[in-house]
C-alpha positions as CSV (number, residue, x, y, z in Angstrom):
1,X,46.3,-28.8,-32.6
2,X,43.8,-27.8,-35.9
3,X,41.9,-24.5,-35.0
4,X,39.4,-26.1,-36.8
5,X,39.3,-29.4,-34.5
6,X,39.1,-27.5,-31.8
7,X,36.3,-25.5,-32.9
8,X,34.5,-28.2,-33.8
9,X,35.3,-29.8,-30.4
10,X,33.6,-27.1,-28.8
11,X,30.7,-27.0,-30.7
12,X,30.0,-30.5,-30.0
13,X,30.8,-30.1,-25.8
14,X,27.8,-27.4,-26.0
15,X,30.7,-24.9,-25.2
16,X,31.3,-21.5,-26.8
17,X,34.9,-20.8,-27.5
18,X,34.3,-17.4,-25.5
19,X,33.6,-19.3,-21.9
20,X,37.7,-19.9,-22.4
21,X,38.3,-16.3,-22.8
22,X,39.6,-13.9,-19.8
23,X,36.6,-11.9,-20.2
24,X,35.4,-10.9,-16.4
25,X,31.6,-12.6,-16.1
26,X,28.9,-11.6,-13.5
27,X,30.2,-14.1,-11.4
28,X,33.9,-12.8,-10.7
29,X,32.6,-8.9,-10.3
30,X,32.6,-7.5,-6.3
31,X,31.4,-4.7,-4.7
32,X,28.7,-2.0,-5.3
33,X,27.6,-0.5,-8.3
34,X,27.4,3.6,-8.8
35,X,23.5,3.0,-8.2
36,X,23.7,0.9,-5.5
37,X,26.5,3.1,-3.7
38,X,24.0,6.0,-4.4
39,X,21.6,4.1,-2.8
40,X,23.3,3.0,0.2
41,X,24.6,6.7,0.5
42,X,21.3,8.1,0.7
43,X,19.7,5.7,3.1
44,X,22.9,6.5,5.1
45,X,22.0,10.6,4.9
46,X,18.5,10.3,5.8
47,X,19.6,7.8,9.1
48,X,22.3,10.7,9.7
49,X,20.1,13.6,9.4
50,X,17.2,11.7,11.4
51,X,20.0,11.2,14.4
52,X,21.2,14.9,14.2
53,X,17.7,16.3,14.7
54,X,16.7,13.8,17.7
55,X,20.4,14.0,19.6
56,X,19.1,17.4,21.3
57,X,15.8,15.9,22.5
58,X,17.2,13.4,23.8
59,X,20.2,15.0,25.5
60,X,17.2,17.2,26.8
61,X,15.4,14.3,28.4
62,X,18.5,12.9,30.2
63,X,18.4,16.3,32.1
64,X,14.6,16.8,32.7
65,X,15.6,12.9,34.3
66,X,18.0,13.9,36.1
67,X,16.2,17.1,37.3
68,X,13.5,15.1,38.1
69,X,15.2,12.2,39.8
70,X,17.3,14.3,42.1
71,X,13.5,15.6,43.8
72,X,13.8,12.1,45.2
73,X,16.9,13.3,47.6
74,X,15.0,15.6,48.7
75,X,12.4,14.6,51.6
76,X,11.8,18.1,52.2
77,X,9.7,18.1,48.8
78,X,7.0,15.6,50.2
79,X,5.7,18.9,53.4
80,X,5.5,21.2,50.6
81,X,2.3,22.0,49.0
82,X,2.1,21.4,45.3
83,X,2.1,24.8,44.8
84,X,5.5,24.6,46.6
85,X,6.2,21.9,44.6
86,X,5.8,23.5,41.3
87,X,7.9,26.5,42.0
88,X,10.5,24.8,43.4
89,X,10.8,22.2,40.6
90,X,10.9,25.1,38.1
91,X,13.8,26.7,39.8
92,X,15.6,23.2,39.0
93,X,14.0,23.6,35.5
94,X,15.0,27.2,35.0
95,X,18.9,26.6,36.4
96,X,19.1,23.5,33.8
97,X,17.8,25.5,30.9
98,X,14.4,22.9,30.5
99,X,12.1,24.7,28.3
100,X,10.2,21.3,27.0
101,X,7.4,20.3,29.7
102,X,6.7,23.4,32.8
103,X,6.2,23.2,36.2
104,X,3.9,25.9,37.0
105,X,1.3,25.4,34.3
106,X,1.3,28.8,32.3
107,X,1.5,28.0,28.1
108,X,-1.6,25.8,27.5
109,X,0.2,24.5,24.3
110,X,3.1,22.9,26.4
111,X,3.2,20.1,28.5
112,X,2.8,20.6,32.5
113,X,4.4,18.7,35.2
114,X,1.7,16.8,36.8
115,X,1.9,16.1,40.6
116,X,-0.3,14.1,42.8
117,X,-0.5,14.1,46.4
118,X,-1.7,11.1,49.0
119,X,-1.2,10.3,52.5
120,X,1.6,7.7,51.5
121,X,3.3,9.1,48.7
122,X,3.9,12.5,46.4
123,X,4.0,11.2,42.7
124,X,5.5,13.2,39.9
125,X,5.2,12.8,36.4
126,X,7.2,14.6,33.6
127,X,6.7,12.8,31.4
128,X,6.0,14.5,27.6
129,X,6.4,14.1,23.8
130,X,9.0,16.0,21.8
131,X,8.0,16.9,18.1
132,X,10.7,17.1,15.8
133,X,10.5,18.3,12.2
134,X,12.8,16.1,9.8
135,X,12.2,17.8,6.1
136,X,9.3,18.4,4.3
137,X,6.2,17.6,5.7
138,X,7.7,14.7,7.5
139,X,7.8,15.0,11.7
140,X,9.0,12.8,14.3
141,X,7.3,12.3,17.4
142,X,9.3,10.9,20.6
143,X,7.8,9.7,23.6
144,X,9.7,10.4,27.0
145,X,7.8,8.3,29.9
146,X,10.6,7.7,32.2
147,X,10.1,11.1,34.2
148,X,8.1,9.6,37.0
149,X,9.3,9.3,41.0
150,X,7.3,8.2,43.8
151,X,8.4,10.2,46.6
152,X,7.4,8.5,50.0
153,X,5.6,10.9,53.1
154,X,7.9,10.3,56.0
155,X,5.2,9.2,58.6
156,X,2.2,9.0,56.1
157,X,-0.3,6.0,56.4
């Protein structure tokens, strides 16, 4: 072969003798560049910081749950008066260490148990929001509005 045919070959294909170098192109790199790693890192440390700060109020809420749902084992808890009520439900509260919604209403800035009373049923609601700083001036605000039992009046209506 003449270099110089070949060149001239090229030239009149359109083709640049450098596509038949073993230069790497765009097309045959893989993988993430130090930016897009960065970037990928980042988004990864905000997710991980976000689930680190709401973990606790959560594991909180599976007690106050708990707490709550075991009233419904007791039918005791329907002859009480909700005065009765309260106190006894903040015994539970005080044993399992729940110091995010109260059952005798004392702190104004916290959220109270609410109870409600009828002939047929004793209904009480725990439910509350949790506020949870994340950085800056960036907070996170988590509903909890599974906390609610019927509890039936043996007898009633």
């Amino acid at each position: 072969h003449d270099p110089l045919e070949a060149a001239t070959l090229d030239a009149d294909s359109g083709n640049s003798g450098a596509d038949c170098m073993d230069t790497p192109g765009r097309e045959r790199q893989r993988g993430l560049s130090i930016w897009q790693g960065l970037i990928v890192l980042a988004i990864a440390g905000f997710l991980f910081t976000i689930g680190v700060k709401l973990a606790p109020k959560y594991i909180t809420n599976f007690t106050v749950e708990s707490t709550v749902e075991s009233l419904r084992n007791e039918p005791e808890m329907a002859g009480k008066s909700i005065t009765e009520m309260r106190l006894a439900i903040e015994r539970k509260f005080d044993v399992n260490r729940i110091e995010v919604i109260q059952a005798v209403c004392r702190d104004k800035t916290m959220p109270c148990l609410k109870i409600e009373t009828s002939t047929t049923q004793v209904i009480i609601d725990a439910n509350y929001e949790a506020r949870v700083h994340i950085m800056g001036n960036v907070d996170a605000v988590v509903v909890f509005d599974k906390n609610r039992i019927e509890i039936p009046i043996p007898g009633g209506g």
